[in-house]
C-alpha positions, -999 to 999 in steps of 0.1 A, spaced: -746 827 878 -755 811 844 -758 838 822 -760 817 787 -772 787 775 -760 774 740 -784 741 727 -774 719 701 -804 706 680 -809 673 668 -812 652 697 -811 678 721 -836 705 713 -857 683 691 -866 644 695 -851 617 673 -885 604 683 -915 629 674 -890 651 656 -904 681 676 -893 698 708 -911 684 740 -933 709 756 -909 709 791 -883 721 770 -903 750 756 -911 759 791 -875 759 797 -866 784 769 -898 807 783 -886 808 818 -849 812 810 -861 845 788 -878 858 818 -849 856 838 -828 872 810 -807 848 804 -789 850 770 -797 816 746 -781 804 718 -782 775 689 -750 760 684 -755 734 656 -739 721 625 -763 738 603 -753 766 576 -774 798 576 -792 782 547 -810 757 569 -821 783 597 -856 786 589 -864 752 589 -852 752 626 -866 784 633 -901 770 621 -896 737 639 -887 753 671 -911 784 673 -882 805 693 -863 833 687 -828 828 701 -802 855 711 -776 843 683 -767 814 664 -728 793 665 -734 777 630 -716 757 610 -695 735 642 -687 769 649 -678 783 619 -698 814 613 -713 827 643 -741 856 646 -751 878 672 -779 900 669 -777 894 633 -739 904 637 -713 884 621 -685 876 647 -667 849 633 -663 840 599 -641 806 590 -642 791 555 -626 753 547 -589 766 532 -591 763 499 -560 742 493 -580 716 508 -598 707 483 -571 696 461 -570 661 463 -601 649 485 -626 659 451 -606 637 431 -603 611 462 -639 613 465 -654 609 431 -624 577 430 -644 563 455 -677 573 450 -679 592 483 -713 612 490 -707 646 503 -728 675 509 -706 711 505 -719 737 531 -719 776 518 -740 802 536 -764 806 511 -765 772 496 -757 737 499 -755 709 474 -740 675 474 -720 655 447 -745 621 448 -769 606 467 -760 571 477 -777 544 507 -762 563 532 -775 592 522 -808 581 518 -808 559 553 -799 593 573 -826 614 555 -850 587 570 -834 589 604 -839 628 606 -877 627 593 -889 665 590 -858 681 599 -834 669 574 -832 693 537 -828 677 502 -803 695 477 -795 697 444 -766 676 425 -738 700 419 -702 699 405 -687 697 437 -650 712 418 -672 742 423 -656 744 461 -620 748 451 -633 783 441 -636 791 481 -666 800 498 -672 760 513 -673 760 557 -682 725 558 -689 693 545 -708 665 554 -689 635 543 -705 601 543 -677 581 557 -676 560 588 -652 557 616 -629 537 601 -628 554 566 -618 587 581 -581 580 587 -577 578 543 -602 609 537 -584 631 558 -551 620 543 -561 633 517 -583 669 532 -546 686 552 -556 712 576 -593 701 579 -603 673 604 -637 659 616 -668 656 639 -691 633 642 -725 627 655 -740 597 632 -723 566 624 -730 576 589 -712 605 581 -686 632 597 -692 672 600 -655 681 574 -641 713 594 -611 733 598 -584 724 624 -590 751 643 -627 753 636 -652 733 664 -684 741 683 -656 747 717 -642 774 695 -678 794 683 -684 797 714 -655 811 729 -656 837 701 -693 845 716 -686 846 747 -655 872 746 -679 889 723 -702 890 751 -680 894 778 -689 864 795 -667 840 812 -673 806 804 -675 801 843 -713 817 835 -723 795 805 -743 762 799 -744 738 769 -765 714 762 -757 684 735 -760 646 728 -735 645 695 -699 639 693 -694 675 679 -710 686 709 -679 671 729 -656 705 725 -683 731 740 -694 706 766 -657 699 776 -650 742 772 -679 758 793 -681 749 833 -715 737 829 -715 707 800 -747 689 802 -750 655 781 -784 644 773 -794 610 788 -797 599 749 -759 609 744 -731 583 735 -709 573 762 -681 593 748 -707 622 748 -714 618 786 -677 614 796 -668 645 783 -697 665 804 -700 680 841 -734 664 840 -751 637 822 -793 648 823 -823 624 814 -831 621 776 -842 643 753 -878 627 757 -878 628 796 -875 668 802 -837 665 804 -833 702 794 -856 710 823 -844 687 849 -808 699 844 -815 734 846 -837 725 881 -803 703 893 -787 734 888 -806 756 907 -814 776 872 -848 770 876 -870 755 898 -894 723 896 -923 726 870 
């Protein structure tokens, strides 16, 4: 019996397409309430950026796994808390100014990046009306502690140097055009297992949904690991089942192969 559901968001939940949630899937949520099943957000999102998913979704979820796992709520409890280490930061600021690396640093309250570069600018066009701008920062301010994540803009074969030079961090990835920065033993796999011993749920009785690369660890960790139909083929590989795309009800039409719920 499935007794959570944790969704990641971009890709997922919301359409790379129309940038909103297809109606099917908002049926999904309604009926999976009714039957008191426990739902959850697990995204790479601080607390910072909430609202603006909250307002794009129109749904009040159970708890949130933010951060790839980092900082995780429920019922506006905090269950697990997991800054970057701060020794970290030591010779990646220096590596990335060198370099002229973008980076966004992740606090709870606040987020700011060092530049804005191409990259930058070519993903904030990707995302439409679910991406945030922030202000230009200092980024030395994170050697002060208080940083869960960054959001690097390096590509695949770039992150072998960075992380040479970021020790006890590594990465995840869900865009060719930059990598979620978070600690070894920090991942979306590892939120929520912290939930669900919270909870007192196996993971034999949870679902998650997701379409990134740092959705690989929870799909892989629950018994239920749905890949979207719009996933990378590394996505897909690591799931019990790969649904139809985010734009062809494939939260719906999992749940219904599951015997969750049945046909609209």
């Amino acid at each position: 019996m499935i007794k959570s559901v944790f969704f990641d968001i971009d890709g997922t939940l919301i359409s790379f397409k129309t940038h909103k949630m297809p109606e099917s899937t908002k049926l999904a949520l309604k009926k999976l309430r009714e039957k008191g099943v426990k739902l959850f957000i697990a995204t790479g999102r601080s607390p910072f950026a909430i609202p603006v998913v909250k307002h794009l979704l129109d749904f009040e979820f159970d708890g949130y796994a933010m951060l790839n796992g980092q900082y995780c709520v429920i019922d506006n409890k905090v269950i697990r808390d997991t800054p970057l280490p701060k020794e970290a930061f030591k010779s990646i600021l220096p590596y990335m100014e060198k370099n002229k690396i973008a980076c966004e640093f992740l606090e709870l309250d606040y987020t700011y990046s060092n530049l804005v570069n191409e990259r930058v600018l070519e993903l904030r066009k990707f995302l439409g009306n679910t991406v945030s701008t922030f202000p230009i920062e200092n980024p030395y301010r994170a050697e002060k502690g208080g940083t869960y994540q960054l959001c690097a803009y390096i590509k695949n074969h770039e992150e072998e140097e960075f992380f040479e030079n970021m020790p006890g961090c590594r990465g995840v990835r869900w865009n060719p055009l930059f990598v979620d920065v978070i600690p070894e033993n920090g991942g979306k796999g590892m939120g929520i297992k912290t939930m669900l011993d919270y909870l007192g749920f196996s993971k034999e009785e949870a679902m998650a949904f997701g379409d990134g690369g740092n959705d690989i660890e929870m799909l892989e960790f629950v018994k239920y690991g749905v890949a979207m139909g719009n996933s990378g083929e590394n996505v897909k590989k690591s799931a019990a089942y790969v649904t139809d795309d985010v734009d062809s009800d494939g939260i719906y039409n999992a749940l219904v192969h599951y015997n969750v719920l049945e046909n609209k």
